[in-house]
Each structure stands twice: as C-alpha cells, then as structure tokens.
N, C-alpha and C positions, 0 to 999 in steps of 0.2 A: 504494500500500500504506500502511496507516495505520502510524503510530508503533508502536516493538516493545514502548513501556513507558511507563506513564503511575503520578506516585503520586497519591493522596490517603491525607490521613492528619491527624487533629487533635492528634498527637503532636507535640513538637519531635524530637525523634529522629526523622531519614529516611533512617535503615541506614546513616550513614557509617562506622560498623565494619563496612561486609558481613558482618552476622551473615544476611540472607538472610531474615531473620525476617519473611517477610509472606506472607501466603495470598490464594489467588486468589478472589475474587468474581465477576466476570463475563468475557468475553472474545466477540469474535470468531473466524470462523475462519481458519486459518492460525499453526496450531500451534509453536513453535519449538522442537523435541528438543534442541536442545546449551542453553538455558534454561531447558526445563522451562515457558515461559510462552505466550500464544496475543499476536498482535500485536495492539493494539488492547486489552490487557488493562487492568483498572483494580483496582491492588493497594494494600492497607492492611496494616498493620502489625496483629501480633497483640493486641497491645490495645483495637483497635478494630474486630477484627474482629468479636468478639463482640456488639458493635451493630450487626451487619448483620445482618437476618434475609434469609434467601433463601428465594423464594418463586416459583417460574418461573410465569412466564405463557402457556408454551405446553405445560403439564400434560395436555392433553387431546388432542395430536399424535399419532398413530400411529409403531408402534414396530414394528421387526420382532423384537428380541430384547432380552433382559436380561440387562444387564453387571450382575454378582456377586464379591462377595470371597468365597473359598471356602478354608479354611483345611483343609491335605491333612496337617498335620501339628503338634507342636511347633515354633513358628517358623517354617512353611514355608506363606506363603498366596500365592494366585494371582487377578489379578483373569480372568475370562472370561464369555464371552457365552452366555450357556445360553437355555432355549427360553422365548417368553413366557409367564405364566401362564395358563391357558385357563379360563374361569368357564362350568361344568358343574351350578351349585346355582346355583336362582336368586336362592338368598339369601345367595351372597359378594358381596363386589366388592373390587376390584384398587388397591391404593393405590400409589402413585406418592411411595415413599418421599422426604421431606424430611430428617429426623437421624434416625441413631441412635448414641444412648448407649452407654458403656465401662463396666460394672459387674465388680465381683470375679471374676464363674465366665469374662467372656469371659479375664481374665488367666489363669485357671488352664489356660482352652484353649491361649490363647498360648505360655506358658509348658509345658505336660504337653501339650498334645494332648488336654486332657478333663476330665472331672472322676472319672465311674464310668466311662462309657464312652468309647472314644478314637475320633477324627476316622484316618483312615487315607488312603492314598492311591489302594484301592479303592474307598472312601467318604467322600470329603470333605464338609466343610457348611460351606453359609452362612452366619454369623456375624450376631449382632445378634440383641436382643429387646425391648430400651426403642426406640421409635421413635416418629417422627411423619410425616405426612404428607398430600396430597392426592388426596380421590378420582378415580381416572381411567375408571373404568365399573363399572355402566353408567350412573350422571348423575353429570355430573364435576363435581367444584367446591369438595365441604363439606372444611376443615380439618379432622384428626380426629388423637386421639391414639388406639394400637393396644394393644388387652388381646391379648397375645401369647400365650395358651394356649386351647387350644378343647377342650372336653371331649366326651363322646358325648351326652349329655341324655337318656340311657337308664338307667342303672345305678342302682343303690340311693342312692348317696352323690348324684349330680347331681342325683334328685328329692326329696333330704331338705334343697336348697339350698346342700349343699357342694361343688358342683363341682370344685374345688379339690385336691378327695381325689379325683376319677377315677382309673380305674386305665386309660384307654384316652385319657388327656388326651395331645393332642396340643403341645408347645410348642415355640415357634420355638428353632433354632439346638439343637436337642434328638436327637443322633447317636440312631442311625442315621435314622430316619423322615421327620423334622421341619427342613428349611431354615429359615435366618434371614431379619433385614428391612437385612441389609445389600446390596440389591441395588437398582435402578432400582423396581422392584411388588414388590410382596405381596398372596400374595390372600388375604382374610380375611374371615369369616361378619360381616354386616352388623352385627349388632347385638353387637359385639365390634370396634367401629370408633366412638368416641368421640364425638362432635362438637364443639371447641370454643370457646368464648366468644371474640367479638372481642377482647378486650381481651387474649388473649392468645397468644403467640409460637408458633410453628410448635417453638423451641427450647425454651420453659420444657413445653411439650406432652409433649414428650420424658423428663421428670420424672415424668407423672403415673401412670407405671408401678413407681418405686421408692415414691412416696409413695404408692402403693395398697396395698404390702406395710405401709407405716407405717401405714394408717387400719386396716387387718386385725386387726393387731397393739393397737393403743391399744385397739380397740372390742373385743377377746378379755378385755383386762384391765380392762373397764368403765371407766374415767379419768372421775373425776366430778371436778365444780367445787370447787377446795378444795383437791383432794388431793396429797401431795407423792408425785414422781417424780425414781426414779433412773434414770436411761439410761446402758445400757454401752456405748462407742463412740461416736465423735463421725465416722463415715465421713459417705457422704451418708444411708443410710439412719439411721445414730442422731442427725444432726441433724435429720430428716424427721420422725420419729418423736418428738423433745422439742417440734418444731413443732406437729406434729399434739396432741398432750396438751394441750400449751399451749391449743388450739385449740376443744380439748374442757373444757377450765373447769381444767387444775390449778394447782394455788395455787402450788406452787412446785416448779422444775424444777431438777434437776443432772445435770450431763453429765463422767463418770471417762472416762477414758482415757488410757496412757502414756506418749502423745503429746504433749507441751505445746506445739508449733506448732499443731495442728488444734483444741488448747482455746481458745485463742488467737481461733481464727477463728470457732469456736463463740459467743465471749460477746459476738464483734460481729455475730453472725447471730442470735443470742436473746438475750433478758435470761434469764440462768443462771446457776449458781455451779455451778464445775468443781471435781474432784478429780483429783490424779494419784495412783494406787497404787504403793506401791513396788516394786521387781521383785526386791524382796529378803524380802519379807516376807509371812504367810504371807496365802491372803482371809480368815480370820478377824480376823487383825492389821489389814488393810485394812480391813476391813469396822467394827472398832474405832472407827481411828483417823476415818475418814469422819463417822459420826454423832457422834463427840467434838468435829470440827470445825467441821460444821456445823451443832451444837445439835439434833440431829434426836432427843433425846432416848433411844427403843426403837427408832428405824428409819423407813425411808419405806415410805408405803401401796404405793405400786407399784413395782415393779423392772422395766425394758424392756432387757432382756440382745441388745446388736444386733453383736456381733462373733464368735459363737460360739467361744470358747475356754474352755475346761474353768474355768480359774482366776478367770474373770469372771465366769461363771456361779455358781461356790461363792463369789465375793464378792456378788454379788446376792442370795443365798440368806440370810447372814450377815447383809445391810445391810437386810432385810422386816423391818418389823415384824410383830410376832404379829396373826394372822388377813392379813395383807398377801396380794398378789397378785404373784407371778413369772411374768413370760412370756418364752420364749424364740425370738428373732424370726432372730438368723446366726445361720448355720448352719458347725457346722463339723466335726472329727472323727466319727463314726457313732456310736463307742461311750465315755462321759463316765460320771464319778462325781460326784454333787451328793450334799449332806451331809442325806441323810436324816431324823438322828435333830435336826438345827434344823427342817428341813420340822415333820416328826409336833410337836415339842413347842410349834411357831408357829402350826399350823395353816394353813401359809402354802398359798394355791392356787396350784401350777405347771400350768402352760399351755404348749403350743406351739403357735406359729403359720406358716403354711407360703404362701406368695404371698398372692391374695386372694382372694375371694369374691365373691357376689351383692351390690350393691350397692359395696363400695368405691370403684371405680374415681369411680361417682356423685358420693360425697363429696368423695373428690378432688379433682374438675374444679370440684367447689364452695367447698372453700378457697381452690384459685388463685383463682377467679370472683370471690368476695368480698373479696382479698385478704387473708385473715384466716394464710393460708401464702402468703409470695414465696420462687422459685426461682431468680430470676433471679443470685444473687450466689455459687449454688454450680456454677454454668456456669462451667470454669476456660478453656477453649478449644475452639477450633472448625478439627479439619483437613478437607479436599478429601478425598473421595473415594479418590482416587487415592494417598493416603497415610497409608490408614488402618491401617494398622501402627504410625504413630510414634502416634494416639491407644491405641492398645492398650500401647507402652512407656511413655508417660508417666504413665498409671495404675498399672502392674507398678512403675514406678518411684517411686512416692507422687505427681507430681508432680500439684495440683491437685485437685478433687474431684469435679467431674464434668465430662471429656471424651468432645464429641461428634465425630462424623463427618459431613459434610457429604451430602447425595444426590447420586447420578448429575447433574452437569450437563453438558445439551447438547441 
C-alpha cells in the first residue's frame, strides 16, 4: 500500500499549526474516511493550489452516472448520483465539467433558497453557471468555456439579435426547469460551448462568463477612446467591467465603492483612482464631493452602476455629466427611485443591461487571448468538489473575489 500522505508545496509553511489548510489535487484509490484523504495523495497548500490547473486525462472514459450538488434548500445541499445526460439534438454535446465559479445569486440560493423562485425539497437544483470545461461527446477533447443560457431562436427578441430578452431562455441553475454545471457533464447546444485559446487556463475560462456580462454592459454604453468612466463597485464584475473600458480606449477610469479593502485590491489590479462614498451622506453630497476630488470638473462621460443599490445608482446619476451615459449593469431591488429631474435637465442616457448577447462572449475570449484583460489575480481559491459548500461560505462571507469549485474527480 502506498504512503497515506505525501506534501508538496513551494510555501515555507507545511501546516505545522494543523490548520488543515490544503486541498487535494490528485490521489489514488483507497480512500481514507477518518482523513478525509485517498493514500497515495499529493497535497498543497492553498496558496498554491491555485497554480495547479487540473485537467484529467481520462475525460473521455465512460460513465454510468453523474454525481451532482443539488441544493434542496436554504443551507441544505446534497451531493448524489442522478442519471447521465442523454444527447437527443444532434447539435448539443456533453461537457465534462472542469470549475465552476461562486457568483452573488448562487449566495443568495445559499443563503434564501433562491432569489424569485425557491429551490425546494420536491424540486431541488443543481447549482452552478460560470463554468468550464472539456468536451466528452460526441468528439472529445476541445477546452471550452460555457455560455450558460440557451434561448428558443424563434421569438421576436432572438431574431432581432437579443437573445438575451427570451422569454423561453433557458439558464442553468434557473428553479424550476433548468439544472446547473455543478455536476461531472452538462449538456449544452454546441455552438454555446466556447473554445478556448491555448494560452489559456481551464480556470481563468471560468471568468469569461462574468466578463461577458462586462463587455455587454461597456458596448451598451458605447466607451470610446478618451472617455472618462465611473464604475460603481469594485466586486468581480465592476472590476471586469473598469477592465473591459479600459480595454475599449477610456482615458481614464474610477472605481467608488464603500469598501476600502476591495479598493485597495482594485488599484493593484488597474491603474484607477478610487473613491469611497460616505455612508452618511446624501448621493448628491457624494456625487459632489467625487468630481471636487477628482477635478472631473461637470462629471464623467460614462457611469457603469455594477452593485445595484438604489443609493449608487442616484450617485451615478448625480456624478454624468450632461449629455453622459448611465448604464445599469447589478442588479438589485425590483423597484428603485433615480433622480429624474438631473436625468431630463443632463440629458443623461440611462440604459440597462441584463447578461449578454450575440457576440460578447466572442470579445471576451479575445481580451483574455490578447491579454489586453488578465483574470488570473481575481481567482481567490480553488475547493474539491466535495466541499463545495465552504466555496459558497466564503463568498457569502466577503472572503476573496472569485471562488471556484473544482470538477468531479475520479
């Protein structure tokens, strides 16, 4: 029998506080239940495990079933073995999930059990929507990153190019109808399965689903070369989003929010100049004090509102210049009051933007390609499978900015 525990690790720290802190990468079989570990394992430490990309090489093995996390409640998921997917069109094919990512709606499942509609314990679902991974039929092999919503290609809105607006879209991890991509496969219509560049990561792939809502969003607000941009929020999507601008020619970028850790992390992930609003004062005070500070004169051309909250929104509204451009990219509360009578007298254009469209995803996979956008440094950690609960706490809990989930290995 081989050794029960092997480390590598290019850290000087090797757990002698048993903090425990190390995640599995590969293993043999002969599993150990009172450790938790397989014998023959070879474990690093969480700092470095996020330079492991995991990639199995036997992707293309026959399976009888697909193990799923399946969330039956608030709080309450289960992992189990449900039936494989069966490709009945001969233009899906079945990916062999590698990550998927932790964004806000899955915390609110977590957390609520849903967001409109709740996950039940007659109707549970599988979790997951940002994901990546590799095809496993019917030709197995291309890396692909997953556009997670599939529309009908029939209705008015799908053939005017907005797909987006269906009212028959199907989206993963979307109660009651629509399962997620937190399982071993997904099956997904072919040409809504991405392919992407060598150069890049099975993990940063995982990305190019929040940065598609960013390109949606910038290309709504036209961002031309030149222009100054305010972005509300510095999560992953409003740092995606001052990237993306960036990206697209503007002259100069600022990034609010009331967070001064995640500004922090902001002005070493962009060249930016942040503001923090005060939580005492009113968004037109804000709204003030911002262009007082940063000499912005009447305001900046475009406002990219990416936390949706009432009071940031009427601060982006406050901080357009006349004739400027508002788009609002979080989403939050259903029903908000924006200050009209600045709209009408600015002439400001308000825009919503809602996921993405025809093309984005395209652009996308061509910032990373180019690296004109890197991801790699908002990758905060990478759990197993197996414990994908504590990725969904440590998001709920601020910790990090974007944590992934590992795929089924075995």
């Amino acid at each position: 029998m081989p050794p029960l525990l092997s480390l590598e690790c290019c850290c000087e720290e090797m757990d002698h506080a048993r903090t425990k802190n190390f995640e599995l990468i590969y293993g043999i079989s002969g599993w150990d239940f009172s450790l938790g570990l397989r014998r023959g394992s070879v474990l690093r430490c969480s700092t470095c495990v996020d330079r492991t990309s995991y990639e199995p090489q036997d992707y293309d093995r026959p399976f009888k079933d697909n193990l799923s996390c399946l969330l039956y409640g608030a709080g309450h998921a289960r992992f189990e073995d449900r039936p494989m997917p069966e490709i009945t069109d001969p233009h899906d094919v079945l990916i062999r999930i590698s990550y998927t990512g932790v964004c806000g709606s899955d915390v609110h499942f977590w957390k609520h059990g849903g967001v409109t509609r709740k996950v039940s314990e007659e109707e549970p679902l599988v979790m997951g929507h940002e994901a990546s991974g590799i095809v496993y039929s019917p030709q197995p092999g291309d890396r692909v990153a997953i556009e997670p919503g599939f529309p009908c290609r029939r209705c008015k809105r799908c053939k005017a190019g907005k797909y987006n607006l269906c009212p028959a879209m199907r989206f993963a991890a979307d109660p009651p109808r629509t399962h997620g991509t937190l399982a071993r496969f997904f099956k997904i219509p072919d040409d809504f399965a991405y392919k992407i560049p060598d150069e890049l990561s099975l993990e940063e792939a995982v990305l190019v689903e929040p940065l598609s809502v960013a390109v949606h969003g910038v290309r709504l607000a036209d961002v031309r070369p030149g222009q100054s941009v305010l972005v509300l929020g510095s999560g992953t999507i409003g740092l995606l989003v001052a990237a993306t601008a960036k990206a697209f020619g503007a002259g100069s970028i600022f990034i609010a929010d009331i967070n001064e850790k995640k500004l922090e992390f902001a002005k070493g992930f962009l060249d930016c100049a942040t503001f923090v609003p005060a939580l005492d004062a009113s968004p037109e005070e804000n709204a003030a004090r911002f262009t007082k500070e940063l000499n912005l004169d009447d305001g900046v051309d475009v406002v990219l509102e990416c936390t949706g909250v009432e009071s940031s929104a009427r601060t982006g509204i406050y901080a357009s210049a006349p004739g400027g451009v508002f788009v609002q990219i979080g989403m939050g509360k259903p029903d908000q009051t924006l200050p009209m009578g600045a709209i009408m007298q600015k002439e400001t254009v308000v825009k919503a933007s809602f996921r993405y469209a025809p093309g984005d995803y395209d652009i996308a996979l061509g910032l990373l390609g180019s690296g004109k956008v890197s991801v790699k440094s908002l990758i905060s950690s990478i759990v197993p499978f197996e414990r994908a609960t504590e990725a969904w706490d440590k998001t709920t809990n601020g910790e990090g900015i974007k944590n992934l989930i590992r795929g089924v290995q075995d």
